[in-house]
BALOBA-1460 file (C-alpha; in Angstrom, 3 decimals):
// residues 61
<rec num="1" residu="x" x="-92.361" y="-187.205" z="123.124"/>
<rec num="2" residu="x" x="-95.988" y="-188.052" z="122.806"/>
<rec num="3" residu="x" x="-98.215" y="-187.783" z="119.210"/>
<rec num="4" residu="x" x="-99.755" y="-184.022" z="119.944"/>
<rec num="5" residu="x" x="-95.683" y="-182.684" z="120.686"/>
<rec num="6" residu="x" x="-94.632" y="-185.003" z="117.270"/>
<rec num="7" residu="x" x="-97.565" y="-182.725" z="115.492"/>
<rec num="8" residu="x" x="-96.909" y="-179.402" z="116.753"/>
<rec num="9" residu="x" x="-93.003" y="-179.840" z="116.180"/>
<rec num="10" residu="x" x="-93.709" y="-180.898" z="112.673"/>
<rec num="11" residu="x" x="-95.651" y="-177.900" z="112.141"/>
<rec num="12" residu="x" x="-92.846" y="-175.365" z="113.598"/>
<rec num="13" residu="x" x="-90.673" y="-177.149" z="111.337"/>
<rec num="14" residu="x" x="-89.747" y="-175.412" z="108.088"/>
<rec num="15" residu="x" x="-92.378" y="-176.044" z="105.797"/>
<rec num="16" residu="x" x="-90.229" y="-177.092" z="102.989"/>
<rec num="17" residu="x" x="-88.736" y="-179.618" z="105.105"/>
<rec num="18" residu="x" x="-92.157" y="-180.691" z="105.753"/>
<rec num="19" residu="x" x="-93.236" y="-181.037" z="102.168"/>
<rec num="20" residu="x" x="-90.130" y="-183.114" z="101.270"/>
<rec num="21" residu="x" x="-90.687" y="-185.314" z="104.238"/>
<rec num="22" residu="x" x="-94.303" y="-185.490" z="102.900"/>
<rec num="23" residu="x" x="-92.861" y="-186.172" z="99.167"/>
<rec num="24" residu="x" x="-90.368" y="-189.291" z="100.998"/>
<rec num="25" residu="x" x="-93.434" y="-190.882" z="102.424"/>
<rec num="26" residu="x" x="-95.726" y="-190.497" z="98.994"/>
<rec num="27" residu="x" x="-92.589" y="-192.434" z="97.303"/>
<rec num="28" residu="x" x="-92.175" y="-195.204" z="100.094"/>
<rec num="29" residu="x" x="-95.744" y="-195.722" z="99.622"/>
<rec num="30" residu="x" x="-95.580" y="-195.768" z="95.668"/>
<rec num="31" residu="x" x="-92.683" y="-198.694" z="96.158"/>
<rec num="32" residu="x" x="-94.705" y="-200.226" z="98.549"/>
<rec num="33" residu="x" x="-97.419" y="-199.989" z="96.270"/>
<rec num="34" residu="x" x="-95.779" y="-201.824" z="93.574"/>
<rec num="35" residu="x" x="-94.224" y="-204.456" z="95.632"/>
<rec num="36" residu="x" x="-97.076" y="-205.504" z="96.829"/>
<rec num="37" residu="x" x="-99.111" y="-205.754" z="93.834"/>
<rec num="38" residu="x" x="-95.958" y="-207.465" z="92.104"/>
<rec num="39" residu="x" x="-96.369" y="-210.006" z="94.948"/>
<rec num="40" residu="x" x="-100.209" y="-210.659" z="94.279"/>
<rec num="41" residu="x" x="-99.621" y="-210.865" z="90.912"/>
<rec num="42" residu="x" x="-97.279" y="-213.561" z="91.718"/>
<rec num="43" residu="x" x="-98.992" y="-215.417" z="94.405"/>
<rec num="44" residu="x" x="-101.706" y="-215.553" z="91.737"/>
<rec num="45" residu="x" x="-100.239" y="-216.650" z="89.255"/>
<rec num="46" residu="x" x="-99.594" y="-213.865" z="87.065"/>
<rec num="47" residu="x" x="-96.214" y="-214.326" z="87.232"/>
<rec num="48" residu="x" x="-93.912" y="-213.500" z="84.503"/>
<rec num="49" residu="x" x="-97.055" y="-211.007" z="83.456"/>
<rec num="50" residu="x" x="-96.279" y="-209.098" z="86.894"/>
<rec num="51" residu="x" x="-95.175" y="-206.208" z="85.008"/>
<rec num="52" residu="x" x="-98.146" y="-206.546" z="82.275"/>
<rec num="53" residu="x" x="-100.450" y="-206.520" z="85.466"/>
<rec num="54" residu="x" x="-99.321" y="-203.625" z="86.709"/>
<rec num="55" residu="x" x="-99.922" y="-201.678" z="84.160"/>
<rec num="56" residu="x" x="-103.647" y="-202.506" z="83.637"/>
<rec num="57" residu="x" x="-104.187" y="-201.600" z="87.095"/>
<rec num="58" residu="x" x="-103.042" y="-198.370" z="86.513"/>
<rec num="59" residu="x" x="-104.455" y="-198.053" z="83.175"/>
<rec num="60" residu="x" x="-106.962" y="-195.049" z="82.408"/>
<rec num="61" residu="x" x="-109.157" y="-195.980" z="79.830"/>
């Protein structure tokens, strides 16, 4: 099965089914996400203030 056949069979599929395989990947990449900014923060060391970092990265204001 080659990339194009990979497309055009996800878009056959179901739709939901393709917007909750869409929603799995968002979260794995979240986690990801957070892992590896929990990792820079300790490789730089941040380290118990991981968490603390984390937050002000994500912070709005």
């Amino acid at each position: 099965m080659n990339l194009v056949e990979v497309v055009r069979w996800r878009l056959i599929r179901d739709r939901k089914a393709v917007a909750l395989d869409y929603l799995f990947w968002l979260i794995v990449g979240l986690i990801v996400l957070v892992i590896g900014v929990s990792a820079i923060a300790i490789l730089t060391g941040k380290g118990q203030g991981a968490v603390e970092y984390i937050k002000d990265l994500f912070k709005w204001s």
